[in-house]
C-alpha positions as CSV (number, residue, x, y, z in Angstrom):
1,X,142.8,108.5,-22.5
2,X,139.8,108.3,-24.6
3,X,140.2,111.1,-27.5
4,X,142.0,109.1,-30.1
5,X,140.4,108.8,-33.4
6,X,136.9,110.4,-34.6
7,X,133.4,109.2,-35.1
8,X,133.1,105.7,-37.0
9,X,130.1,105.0,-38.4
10,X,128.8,101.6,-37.3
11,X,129.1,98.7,-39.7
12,X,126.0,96.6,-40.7
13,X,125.1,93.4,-37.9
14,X,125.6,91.2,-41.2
15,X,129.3,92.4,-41.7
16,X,129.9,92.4,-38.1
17,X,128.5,88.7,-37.9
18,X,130.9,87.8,-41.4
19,X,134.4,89.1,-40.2
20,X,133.4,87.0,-36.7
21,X,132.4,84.1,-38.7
22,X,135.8,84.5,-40.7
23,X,138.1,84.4,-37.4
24,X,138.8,88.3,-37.0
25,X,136.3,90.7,-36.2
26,X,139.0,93.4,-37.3
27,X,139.8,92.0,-40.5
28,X,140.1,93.9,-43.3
29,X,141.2,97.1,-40.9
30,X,143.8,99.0,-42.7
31,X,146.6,100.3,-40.7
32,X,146.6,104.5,-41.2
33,X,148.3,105.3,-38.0
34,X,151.8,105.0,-38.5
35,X,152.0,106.8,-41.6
36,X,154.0,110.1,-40.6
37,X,154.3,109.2,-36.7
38,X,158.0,109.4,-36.3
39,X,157.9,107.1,-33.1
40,X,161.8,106.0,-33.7
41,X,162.4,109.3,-31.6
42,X,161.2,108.1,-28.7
43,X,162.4,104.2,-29.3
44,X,165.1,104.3,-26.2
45,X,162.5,105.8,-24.0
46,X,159.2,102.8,-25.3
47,X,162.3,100.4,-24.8
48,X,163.5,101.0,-21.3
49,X,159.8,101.2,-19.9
50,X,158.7,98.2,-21.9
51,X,161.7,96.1,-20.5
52,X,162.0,94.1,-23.1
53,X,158.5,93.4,-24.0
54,X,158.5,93.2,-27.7
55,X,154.9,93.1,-28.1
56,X,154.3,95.9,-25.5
57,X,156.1,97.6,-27.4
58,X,154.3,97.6,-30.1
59,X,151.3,98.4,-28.2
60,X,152.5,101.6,-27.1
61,X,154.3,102.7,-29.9
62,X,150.4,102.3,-32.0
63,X,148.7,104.2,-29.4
64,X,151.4,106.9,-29.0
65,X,151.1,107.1,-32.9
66,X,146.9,107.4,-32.6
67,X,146.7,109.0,-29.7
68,X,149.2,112.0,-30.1
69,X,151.0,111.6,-33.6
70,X,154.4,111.4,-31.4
71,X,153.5,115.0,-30.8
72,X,155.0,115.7,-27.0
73,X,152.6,118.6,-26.1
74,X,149.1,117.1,-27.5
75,X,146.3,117.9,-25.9
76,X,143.0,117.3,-25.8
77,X,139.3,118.5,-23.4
78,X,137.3,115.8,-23.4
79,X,133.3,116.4,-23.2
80,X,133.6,115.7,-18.9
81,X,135.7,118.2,-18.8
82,X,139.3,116.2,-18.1
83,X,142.0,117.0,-20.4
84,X,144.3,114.3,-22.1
85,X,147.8,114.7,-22.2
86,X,151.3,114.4,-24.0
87,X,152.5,111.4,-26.3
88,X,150.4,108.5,-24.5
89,X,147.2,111.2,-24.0
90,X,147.1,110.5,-20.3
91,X,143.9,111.5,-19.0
92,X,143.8,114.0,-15.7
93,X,141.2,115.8,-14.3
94,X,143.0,119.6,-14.9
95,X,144.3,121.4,-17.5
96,X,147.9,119.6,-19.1
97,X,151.0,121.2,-17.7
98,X,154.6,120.9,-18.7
99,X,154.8,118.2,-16.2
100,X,152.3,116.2,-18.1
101,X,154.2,116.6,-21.3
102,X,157.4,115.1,-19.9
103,X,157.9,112.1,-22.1
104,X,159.6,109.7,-20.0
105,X,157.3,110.0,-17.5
106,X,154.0,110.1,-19.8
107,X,155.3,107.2,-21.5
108,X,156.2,105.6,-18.6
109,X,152.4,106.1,-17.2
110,X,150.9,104.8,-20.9
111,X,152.9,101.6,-20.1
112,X,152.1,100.8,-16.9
113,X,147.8,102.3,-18.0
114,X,148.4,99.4,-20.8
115,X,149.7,96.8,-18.4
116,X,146.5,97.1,-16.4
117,X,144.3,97.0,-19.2
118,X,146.2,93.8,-20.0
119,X,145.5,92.3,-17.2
120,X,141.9,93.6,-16.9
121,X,141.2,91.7,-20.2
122,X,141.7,88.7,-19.2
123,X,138.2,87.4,-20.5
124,X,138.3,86.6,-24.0
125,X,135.8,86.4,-27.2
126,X,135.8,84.2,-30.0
127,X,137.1,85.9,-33.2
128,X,138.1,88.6,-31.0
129,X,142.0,89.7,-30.5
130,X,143.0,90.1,-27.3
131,X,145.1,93.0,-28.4
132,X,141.9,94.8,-29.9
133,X,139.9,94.1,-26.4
134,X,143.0,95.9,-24.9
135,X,143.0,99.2,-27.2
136,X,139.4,99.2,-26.6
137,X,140.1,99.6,-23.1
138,X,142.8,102.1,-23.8
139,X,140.5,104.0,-25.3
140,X,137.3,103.7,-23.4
141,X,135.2,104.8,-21.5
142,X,135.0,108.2,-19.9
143,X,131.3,107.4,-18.8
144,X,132.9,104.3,-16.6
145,X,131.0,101.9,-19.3
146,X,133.0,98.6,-19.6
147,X,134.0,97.5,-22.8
148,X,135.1,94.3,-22.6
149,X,132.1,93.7,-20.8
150,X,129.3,91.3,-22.8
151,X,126.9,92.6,-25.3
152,X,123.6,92.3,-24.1
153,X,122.0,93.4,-27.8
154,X,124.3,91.3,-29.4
155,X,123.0,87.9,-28.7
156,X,122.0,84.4,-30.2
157,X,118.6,86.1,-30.6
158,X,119.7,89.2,-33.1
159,X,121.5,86.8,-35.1
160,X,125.4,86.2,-33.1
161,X,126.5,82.9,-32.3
162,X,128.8,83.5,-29.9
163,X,129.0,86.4,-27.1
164,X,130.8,89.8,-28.1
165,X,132.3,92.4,-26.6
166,X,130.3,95.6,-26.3
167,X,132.7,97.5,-28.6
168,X,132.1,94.6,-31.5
169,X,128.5,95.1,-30.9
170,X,127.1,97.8,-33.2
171,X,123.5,97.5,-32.3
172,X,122.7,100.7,-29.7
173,X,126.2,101.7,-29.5
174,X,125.6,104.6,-27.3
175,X,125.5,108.6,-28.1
176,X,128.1,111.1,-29.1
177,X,131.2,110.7,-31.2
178,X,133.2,108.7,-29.3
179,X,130.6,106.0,-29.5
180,X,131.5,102.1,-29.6
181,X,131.4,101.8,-32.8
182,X,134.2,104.5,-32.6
183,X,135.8,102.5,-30.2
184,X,135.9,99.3,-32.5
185,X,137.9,101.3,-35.4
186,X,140.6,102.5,-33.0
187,X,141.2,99.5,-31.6
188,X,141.0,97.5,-35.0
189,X,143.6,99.9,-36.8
190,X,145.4,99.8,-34.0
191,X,145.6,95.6,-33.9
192,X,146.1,96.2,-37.5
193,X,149.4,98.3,-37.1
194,X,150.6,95.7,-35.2
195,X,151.5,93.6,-38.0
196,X,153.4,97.1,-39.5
197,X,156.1,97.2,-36.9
């Protein structure tokens, strides 16, 4: 997992410091995703490995739908050389085979990747989502960095008044496209399309 989306350019410290002074540091994030994903194909499927978790659900059916497009045999090399696979683009260390496209069981392994990231963000930001700190551990990091992990150049000192989230942070927000600032638009639209469902 980790390929989802393209570069984002960073957003200024000032508007960064505004949408967490206004209660949301994703607000504003319009929902693109969805548009064209047709998801409802795959609905029994999200619903049986969900097991009745409405807002799971959600969750997976926004990441299948940014990740993959609902596209079965997506695939992607990352820059490590691992590829990511099928509808939930799970990541493996060799080339994507049929196997890896079967959609029960790659939606079946996005759920149970999305569960742990669930409970690995169990800390929590002001002004953050808890949702958003979980796509932007969907999403991140091939390099092992943690996301969710405190900012250490976003600080009283450069003008925040409360601790962030690296992702959030868009002061030295590390090389190559899939940078955090990358990682804060996925996982905002993402939170965004949310409310769509």
């Amino acid at each position: 997992v980790g390929s989802g989306g393209s570069s984002k350019a960073c957003e200024s410290s000032t508007d960064v410091i505004q949408k967490l002074q206004s209660g949301n540091v994703c607000a504003g994030t319009v929902c693109k995703t969805l548009t064209g994903c047709n998801w409802k194909q795959y609905e029994s499927v999200i619903d049986q490995a969900t097991g009745g978790d409405s807002m799971l659900k959600k969750m997976i059916i926004v990441t299948m739908c940014k990740e993959s497009g609902a596209v079965p045999n997506r695939s992607h090399q990352n820059d490590n050389g691992t590829f990511d696979c099928g509808l939930m683009q799970i990541n493996q260390s060799g080339s994507c085979t049929e196997a890896s496209y079967l959609v029960t069981e790659n939606i079946t392994k996005g759920v149970q990747l999305m569960r742990q990231k669930m409970s690995a963000s169990s800390r929590t930001y002001l002004s953050v989502p808890v949702e958003a700190a979980v796509f932007a551990s969907y999403n991140c990091c091939g390099n092992g960095t943690p996301p969710n992990a405190a900012s250490v150049d976003c600080t009283v000192q450069t003008g925040f008044k409360n601790e962030v989230p690296k992702w959030v942070c868009p002061i030295n927000p590390g090389e190559g496209t899939f940078n955090m600032c990358s990682v804060k638009s996925y996982a905002c639209e993402l939170t965004a399309c949310l409310n769509s469902l």
